[in-house]
C-alpha positions as CSV (number, residue, x, y, z in Angstrom):
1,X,-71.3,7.4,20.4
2,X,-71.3,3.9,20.5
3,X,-74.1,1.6,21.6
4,X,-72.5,0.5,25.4
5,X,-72.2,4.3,26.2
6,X,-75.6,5.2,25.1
7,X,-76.7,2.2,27.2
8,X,-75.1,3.1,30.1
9,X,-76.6,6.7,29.9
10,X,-80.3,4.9,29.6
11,X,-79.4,3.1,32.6
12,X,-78.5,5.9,34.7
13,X,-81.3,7.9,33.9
14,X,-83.4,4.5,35.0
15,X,-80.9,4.7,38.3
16,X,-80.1,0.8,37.0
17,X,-77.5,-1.8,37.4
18,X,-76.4,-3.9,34.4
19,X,-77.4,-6.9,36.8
20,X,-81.1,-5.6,37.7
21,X,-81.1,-4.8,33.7
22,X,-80.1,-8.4,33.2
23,X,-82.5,-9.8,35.2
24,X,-85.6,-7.3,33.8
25,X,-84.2,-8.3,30.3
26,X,-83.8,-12.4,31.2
27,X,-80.1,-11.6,29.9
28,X,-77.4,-13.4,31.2
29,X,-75.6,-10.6,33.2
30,X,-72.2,-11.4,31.2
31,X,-74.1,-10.5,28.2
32,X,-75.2,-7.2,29.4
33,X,-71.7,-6.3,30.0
34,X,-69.9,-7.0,26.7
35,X,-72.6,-4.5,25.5
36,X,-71.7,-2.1,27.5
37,X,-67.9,-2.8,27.7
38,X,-68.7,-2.1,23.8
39,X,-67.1,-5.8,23.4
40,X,-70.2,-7.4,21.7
41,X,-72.7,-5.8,18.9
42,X,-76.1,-6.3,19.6
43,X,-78.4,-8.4,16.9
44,X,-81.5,-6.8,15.4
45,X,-83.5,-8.4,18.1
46,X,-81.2,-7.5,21.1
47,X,-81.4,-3.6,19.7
48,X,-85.1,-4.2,19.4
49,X,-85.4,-5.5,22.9
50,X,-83.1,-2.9,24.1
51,X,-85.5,-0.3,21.9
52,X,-88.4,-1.4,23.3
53,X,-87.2,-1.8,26.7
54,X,-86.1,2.2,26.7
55,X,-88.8,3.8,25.1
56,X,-86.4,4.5,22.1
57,X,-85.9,4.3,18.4
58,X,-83.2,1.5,17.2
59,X,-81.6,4.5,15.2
60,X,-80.9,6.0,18.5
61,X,-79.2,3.3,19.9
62,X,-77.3,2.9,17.1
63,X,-76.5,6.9,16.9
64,X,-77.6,6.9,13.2
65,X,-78.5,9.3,11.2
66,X,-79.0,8.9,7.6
67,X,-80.2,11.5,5.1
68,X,-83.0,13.1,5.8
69,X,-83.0,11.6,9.7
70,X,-83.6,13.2,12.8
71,X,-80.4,14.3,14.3
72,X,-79.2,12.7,17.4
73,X,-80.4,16.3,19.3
74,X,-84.1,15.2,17.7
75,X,-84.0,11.8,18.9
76,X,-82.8,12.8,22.3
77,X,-85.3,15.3,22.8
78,X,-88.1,13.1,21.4
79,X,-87.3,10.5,24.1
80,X,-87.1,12.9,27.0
81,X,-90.1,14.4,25.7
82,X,-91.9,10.6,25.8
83,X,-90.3,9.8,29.3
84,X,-92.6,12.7,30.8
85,X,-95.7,12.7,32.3
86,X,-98.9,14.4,30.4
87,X,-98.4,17.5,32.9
88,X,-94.7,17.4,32.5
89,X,-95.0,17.4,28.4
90,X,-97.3,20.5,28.7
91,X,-94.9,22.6,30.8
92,X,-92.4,21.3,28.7
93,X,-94.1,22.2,25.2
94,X,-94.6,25.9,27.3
95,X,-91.7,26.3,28.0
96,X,-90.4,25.7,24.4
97,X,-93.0,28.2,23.1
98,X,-91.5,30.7,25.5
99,X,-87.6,30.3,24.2
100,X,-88.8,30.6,20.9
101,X,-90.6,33.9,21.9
102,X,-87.8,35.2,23.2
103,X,-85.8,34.6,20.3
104,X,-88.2,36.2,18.1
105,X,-87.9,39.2,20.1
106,X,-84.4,39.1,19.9
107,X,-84.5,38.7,16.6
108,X,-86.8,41.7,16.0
109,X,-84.6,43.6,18.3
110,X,-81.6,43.2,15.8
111,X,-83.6,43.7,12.3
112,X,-84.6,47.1,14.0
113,X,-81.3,47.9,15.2
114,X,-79.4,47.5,12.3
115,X,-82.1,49.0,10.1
116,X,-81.7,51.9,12.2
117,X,-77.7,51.9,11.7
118,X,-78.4,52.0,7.6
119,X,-80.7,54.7,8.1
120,X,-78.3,57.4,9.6
């Protein structure tokens, strides 16, 4: 993905215009737009602005993932997981514990299923 459609996504979620980002970012509004329009690359200090702005990393903004790195699935989660509040995270982190329950039950479930099919 590149960097003016991950912007644009940021924005919506802020319910933003590239102007009102402009004007939060003292930007010049022509600016803003060749990033999203995907006509301009951002400098290391734009991205960082940009980073900081958002609440994410400058890896996410630039969809990388190098060895070893989070995925892009990581990242996103990490940043919804930042945007919530303290009660949100905690019913989040719940909920989360409760999938992975599940799953272990289903994969119990299976193990005992097809242990019982070599049995007989």
């Amino acid at each position: 993905m590149k960097l003016g459609d991950i912007l644009r996504n940021l924005l919506d979620e802020k319910d933003m215009s590239q102007k009102e980002l402009a004007a939060e970012l003292n930007m010049p509004q022509s600016t803003i737009g060749n990033y999203f329009r995907n006509e301009r690359e951002a400098d290391y200090e734009t991205l960082k602005l940009f980073a900081d702005y958002f609440g994410v990393s400058t890896d996410y903004l630039l969809d990388y993932h190098g060895k070893g790195i989070q995925s892009s699935l990581d990242n996103e989660l990490l940043r919804i997981f930042r945007s919530l509040s303290p009660d949100q995270q905690e019913l989040y982190i719940e909920q989360g514990r409760a999938f992975i329950i599940q799953n272990n039950k289903k994969e119990k479930s299976s193990l005992l299923t097809l242990r019982k099919d070599k049995a007989t």
